[in-house]
C-alpha positions, -999 to 999 in steps of 0.1 A, spaced: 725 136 -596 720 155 -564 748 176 -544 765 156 -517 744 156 -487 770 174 -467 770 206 -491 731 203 -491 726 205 -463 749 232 -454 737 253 -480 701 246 -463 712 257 -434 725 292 -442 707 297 -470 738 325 -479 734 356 -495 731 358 -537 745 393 -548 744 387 -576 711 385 -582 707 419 -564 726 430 -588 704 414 -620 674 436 -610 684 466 -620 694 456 -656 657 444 -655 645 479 -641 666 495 -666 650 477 -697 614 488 -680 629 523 -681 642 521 -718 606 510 -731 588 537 -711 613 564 -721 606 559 -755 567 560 -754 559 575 -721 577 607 -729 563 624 -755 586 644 -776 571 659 -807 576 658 -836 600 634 -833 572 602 -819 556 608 -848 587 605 -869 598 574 -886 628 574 -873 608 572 -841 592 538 -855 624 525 -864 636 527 -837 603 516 -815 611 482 -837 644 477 -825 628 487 -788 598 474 -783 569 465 -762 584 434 -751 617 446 -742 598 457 -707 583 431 -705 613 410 -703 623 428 -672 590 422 -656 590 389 -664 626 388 -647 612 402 -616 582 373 -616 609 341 -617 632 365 -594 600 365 -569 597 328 -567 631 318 -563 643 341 -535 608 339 -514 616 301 -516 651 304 -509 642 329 -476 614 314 -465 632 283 -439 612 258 -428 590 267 -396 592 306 -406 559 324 -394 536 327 -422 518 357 -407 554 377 -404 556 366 -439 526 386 -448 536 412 -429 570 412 -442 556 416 -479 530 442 -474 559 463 -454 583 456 -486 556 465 -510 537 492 -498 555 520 -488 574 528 -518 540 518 -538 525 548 -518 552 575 -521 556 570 -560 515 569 -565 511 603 -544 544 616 -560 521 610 -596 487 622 -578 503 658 -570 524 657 -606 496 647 -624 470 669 -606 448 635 -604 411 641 -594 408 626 -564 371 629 -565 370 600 -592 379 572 -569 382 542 -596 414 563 -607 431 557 -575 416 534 -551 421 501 -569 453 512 -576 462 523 -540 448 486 -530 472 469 -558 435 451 -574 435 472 -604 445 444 -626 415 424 -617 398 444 -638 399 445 -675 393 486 -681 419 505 -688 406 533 -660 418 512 -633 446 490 -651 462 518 -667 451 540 -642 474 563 -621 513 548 -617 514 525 -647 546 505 -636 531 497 -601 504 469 -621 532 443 -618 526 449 -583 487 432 -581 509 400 -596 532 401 -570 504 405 -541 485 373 -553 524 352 -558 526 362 -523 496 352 -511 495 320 -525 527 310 -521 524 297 -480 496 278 -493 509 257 -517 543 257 -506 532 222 -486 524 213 -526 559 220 -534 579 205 -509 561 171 -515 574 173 -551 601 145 -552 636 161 -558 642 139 -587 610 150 -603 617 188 -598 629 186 -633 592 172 -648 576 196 -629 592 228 -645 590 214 -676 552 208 -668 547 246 -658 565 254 -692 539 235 -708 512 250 -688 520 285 -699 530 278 -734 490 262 -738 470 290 -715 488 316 -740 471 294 -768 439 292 -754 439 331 -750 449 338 -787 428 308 -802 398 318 -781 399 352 -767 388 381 -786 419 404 -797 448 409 -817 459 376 -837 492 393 -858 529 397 -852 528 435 -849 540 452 -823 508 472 -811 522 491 -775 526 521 -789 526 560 -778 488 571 -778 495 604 -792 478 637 -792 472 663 -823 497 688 -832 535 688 -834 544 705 -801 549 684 -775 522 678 -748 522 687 -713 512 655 -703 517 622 -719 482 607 -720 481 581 -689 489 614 -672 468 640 -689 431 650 -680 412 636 -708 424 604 -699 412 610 -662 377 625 -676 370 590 -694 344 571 -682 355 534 -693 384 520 -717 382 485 -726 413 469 -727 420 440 -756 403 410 -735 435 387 -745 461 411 -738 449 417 -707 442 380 -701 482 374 -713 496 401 -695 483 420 -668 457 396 -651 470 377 -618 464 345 -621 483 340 -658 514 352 -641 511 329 -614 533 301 -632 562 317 -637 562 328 -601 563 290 -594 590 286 -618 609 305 -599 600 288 -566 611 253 -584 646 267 -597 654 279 -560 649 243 -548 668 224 -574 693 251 -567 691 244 -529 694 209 -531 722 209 -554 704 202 -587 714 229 -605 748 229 -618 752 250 -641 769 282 -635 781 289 -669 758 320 -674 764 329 -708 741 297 -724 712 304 -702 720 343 -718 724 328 -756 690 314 -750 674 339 -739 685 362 -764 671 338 -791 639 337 -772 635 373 -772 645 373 -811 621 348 -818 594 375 -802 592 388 -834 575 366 -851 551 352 -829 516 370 -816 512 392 -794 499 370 -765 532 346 -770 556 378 -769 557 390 -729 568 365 -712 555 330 -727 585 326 -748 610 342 -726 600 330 -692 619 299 -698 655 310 -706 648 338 -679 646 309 -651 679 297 -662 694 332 -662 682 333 -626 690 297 -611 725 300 -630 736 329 -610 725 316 -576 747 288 -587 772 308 -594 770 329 -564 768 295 -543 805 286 -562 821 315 -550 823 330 -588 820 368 -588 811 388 -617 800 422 -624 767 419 -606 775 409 -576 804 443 -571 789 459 -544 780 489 -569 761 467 -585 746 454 -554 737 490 -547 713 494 -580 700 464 -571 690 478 -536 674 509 -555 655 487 -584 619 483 -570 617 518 -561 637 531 -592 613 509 -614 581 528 -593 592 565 -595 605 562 -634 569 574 -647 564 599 -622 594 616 -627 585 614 -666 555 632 -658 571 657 -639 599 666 -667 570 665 -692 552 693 -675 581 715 -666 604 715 -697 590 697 -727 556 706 -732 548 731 -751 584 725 -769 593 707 -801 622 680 -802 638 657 -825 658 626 -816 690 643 -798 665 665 -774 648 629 -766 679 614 -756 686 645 -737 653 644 -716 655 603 -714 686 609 -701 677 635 -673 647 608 -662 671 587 -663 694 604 -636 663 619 -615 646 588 -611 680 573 -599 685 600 -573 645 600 -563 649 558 -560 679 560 -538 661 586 -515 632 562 -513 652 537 -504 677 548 -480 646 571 -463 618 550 -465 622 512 -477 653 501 -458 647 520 -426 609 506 -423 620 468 -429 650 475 -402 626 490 -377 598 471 -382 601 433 -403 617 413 -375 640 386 -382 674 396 -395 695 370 -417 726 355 -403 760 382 -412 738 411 -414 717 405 -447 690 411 -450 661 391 -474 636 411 -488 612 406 -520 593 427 -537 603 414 -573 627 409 -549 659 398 -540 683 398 -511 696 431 -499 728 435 -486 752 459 -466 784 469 -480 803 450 -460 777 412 -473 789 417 -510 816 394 -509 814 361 -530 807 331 -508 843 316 -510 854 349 -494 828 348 -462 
């Protein structure tokens, strides 16, 4: 059953503030950061160790991937929610691209200077520097240059697409949103079949993203996405279904849309849950049950289901007035920092390789030290970003400003907020 019209209605109108999922990012940035930690810095001996697998099992490639897949549903629902009938599609654009960019460009010269990139090889950087490196199946261009910032080719294509076939969406019969997500489920769960049934590339349960490691026992100036015999290579293919299942555009696309559904049966009052800690039991079985399951079927296809709950469930609870730890205003403040915190994380792990590990040897206490360290620069470097680059540039120059002083942005996005806009609803 549908909301009352009155509260619909109302809600439609203001579409108010959701802190609280401002806050969410950066629990999803910070799952990015643990997986790249562990295999982007390269501590010898102690990645070769088996300690070091142990613990990569309890870690593993999918843990990041979770937090990605956050960001996609996270796109969809809050460009949905921000984007008001009769809103100018080309501010839209223009909007995005001034969300995106910027910070894109600071972290990827930031790892051009670090990395002492050769500029003179221009498939290392220029499909990067355009976001269409994930276009491409070669690891040259897809795992080319700032390797967080191929989430980002995703994100360009959800944007693009998304004023086109938003008409699509809002024809959708609010009783029949439900059908509809269930039919994107569907969707996903059989393209992830069709690429491990009929696309070259690995068919078991292991978990194969792994360190690429170097020769010796003393650690390496440069982890290998960073290092010069990495920038020397001429091509590296890329598994064709991992690619397919992971990085590629287009397979993403869906859960985007799921998010874009859960922000209308949210606006129009058919989501009522705002009990979060089932749409959290659920996803915690989902990610257990990664496991077990092939590679292509551990990203996102199992998880990108209970993750739309997590999402919708605290817009719900945001619209109740409920407040909980994310939505505290410190919270709201990592949330503010997550896109660039999640762009600058490698960088900065490049930059602490160079300076103070390579050349060193470490066990597991010196790699908590260093992840620790990464952890705290890349916090300080995101919040300069943002308070220098990001949030002045959308204040001067994206144009319309949300009722109260918020602010709606997206870039895995979510609404940003002053201080004085992290209140719960029941309190504005």
């Amino acid at each position: 059953m549908s909301a009352p019209p009155a509260v619909s209605k109302e809600v439609e109108r203001r579409r108010p503030a959701l802190p609280s999922l401002t806050g969410a990012r950066w629990w999803a940035a910070f799952a990015v950061f643990l997986l790249h930690a562990l295999v982007f810095l390269p501590v010898y001996p102690f990645q070769k160790s088996e300690l070091f697998r142990h613990i990569h099992e309890v870690m593993p490639m999918q843990l990041g991937a979770a937090g990605v897949t956050f960001f996609f549903v996270l796109s969809g629902f809050i460009i949905y929610w921000s984007f008001k009938p009769g809103s100018s599609v080309p501010r839209f654009y223009w909007r995005r691209v001034l969300k995106i960019y910027p910070t894109h460009l600071v972290a990827a010269v930031v790892f051009v200077v670090l990395a002492s990139v050769p500029l003179h090889r221009l498939v290392l950087w220029v499909p990067n520097v355009l976001l269409l490196h994930t276009w491409v199946p070669k690891w040259t261009t897809v795992g080319g240059l700032n390797v967080p910032s191929w989430s980002l080719c995703s994100e360009m294509l959800f944007y693009f697409s998304f004023p086109l076939l938003l008409p699509l969406v809002r024809r959708i019969p609010s009783a029949r949103l439900w059908w509809w997500l269930g039919g994107l489920l569907v969707l996903i769960l059989a393209m992830h079949t069709g690429y491990y049934l009929w696309v070259d590339g690995p068919k078991g349960i292991a978990n194969t993203f792994a360190p690429r490691l170097v020769p010796g026992d003393d650690s390496p100036y440069y982890e290998l996405h960073a290092s010069q015999a990495w920038f020397r290579q001429p091509d590296i293919p890329v598994s064709p279904s991992y690619w397919l299942s992971y990085n590629f555009p287009p397979s993403r696309l869906p859960e985007f849309f799921l998010g874009v559904l859960a922000g209308r049966l949210v606006l129009e009052g058919r989501w009522r849950l705002t009990n979060v800690r089932w749409p959290l039991v659920a996803l915690a079985v989902a990610y257990a049950a990664t496991w077990v399951v092939p590679v292509n079927y551990k990203m996102s296809a199992l998880l990108v289901g209970p993750m739309t709950a997590v999402v919708a469930t605290l817009a719900a609870r945001d619209l109740a007035g409920i407040r909980g730890l994310n939505s505290s205003p410190r919270m709201v403040w990592f949330g503010n920092i997550s896109y660039a915190f999640y762009l600058i994380q490698f960088p900065v792990m490049v930059l602490v390789t160079r300076f103070f590990i390579g050349g060193k040897q470490f066990g597991l206490l010196s790699w908590l030290g260093w992840a620790g360290l990464c952890l705290v620069l890349s916090t300080v470097a995101a919040a300069g970003i943002y308070h220098w680059v990001d949030d002045p540039l959308m204040r001067r120059f994206s144009g319309r400003r949300a009722k109260g002083g918020a602010r709606v942005d997206g870039a895995g996005a979510a609404v940003t907020l002053s201080a004085p806009q992290t209140k719960p609803a029941s309190a504005r």
